[in-house]
C-alpha positions, -999 to +999 in steps of 0.1 A: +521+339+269+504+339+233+467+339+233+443+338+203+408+344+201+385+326+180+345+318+166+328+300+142+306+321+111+278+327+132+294+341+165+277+315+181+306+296+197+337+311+211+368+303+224+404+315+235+439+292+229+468+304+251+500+292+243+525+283+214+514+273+182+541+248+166+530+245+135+510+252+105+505+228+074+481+234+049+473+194+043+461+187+006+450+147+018+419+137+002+404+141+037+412+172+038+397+178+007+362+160+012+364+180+050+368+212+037+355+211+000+384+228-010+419+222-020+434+220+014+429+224+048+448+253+067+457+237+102+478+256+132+492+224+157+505+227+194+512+203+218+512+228+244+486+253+241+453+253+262+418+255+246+392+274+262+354+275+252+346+311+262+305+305+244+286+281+231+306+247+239+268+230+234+270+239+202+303+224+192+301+186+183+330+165+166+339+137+140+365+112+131+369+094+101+368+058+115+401+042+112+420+070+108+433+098+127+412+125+107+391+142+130+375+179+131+351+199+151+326+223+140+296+244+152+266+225+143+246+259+138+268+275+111+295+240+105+325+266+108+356+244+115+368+246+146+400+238+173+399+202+179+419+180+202+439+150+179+449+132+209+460+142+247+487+166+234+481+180+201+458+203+195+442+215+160+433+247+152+412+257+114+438+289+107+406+303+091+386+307+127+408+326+146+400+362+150+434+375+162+457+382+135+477+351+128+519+359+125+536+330+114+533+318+081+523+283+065+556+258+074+550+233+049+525+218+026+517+183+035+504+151+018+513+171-015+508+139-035+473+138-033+464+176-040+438+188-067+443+190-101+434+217-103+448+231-081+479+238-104+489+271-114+465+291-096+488+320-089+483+328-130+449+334-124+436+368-124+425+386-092+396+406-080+394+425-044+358+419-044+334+397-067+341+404-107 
């Protein structure tokens, strides 16, 4: 069985998932955008995979967009993202939290229609391994 080991910035909370992650969109919904403050949201989904808080599950507090099915939990120390359940059998995971190296790659990018303007071309830009 997979397992993955996760925390939020601060080390604060903690957690373990073990099982199969299905899927992996990186969502580019306005949500998304507002959620994160970035471009898009990187999010792992399995409908089989059990979370466990392994610290600080006090700490972690949740929020849904009313009407909607946007939802995301987050440490209210640090506000690191963090695994959320979407319903009874599909849970979320920030790729961005996990500690254990992540394997599979991005499936697809979702709501596409909606992304950033600016968000175009940004493979031309120049790189830097630390800050310039």
């Amino acid at each position: 069985m997979k397992r993955h080991k996760g925390s939020c910035l601060c080390g604060t909370v903690r957690f373990e998932i073990k099982g199969d992650l299905d899927s992996f969109y990186l969502c580019h919904c306005k949500h998304c955008q507002k959620d994160t403050g970035s471009a898009f949201a990187a999010n792992l989904f399995s409908s089989s995979a059990i979370l466990t808080w392994l610290s600080g599950v006090n700490e972690v507090t949740s929020f849904t967009l009313k009407n909607t099915r946007h939802s995301k939990s987050f440490c209210k120390i640090c506000g690191s993202a963090l695994p959320s359940a979407q319903s009874q059998n599909m849970l979320a995971v920030p790729a961005g939290c996990l500690d254990t190296k992540l394997l599979i790659k991005p499936t697809a990018h979702i709501f596409s229609a909606s992304k950033a303007a600016w968000e175009e071309s940004l493979e031309t830009l120049k790189k830097f391994e630390r800050l310039p």
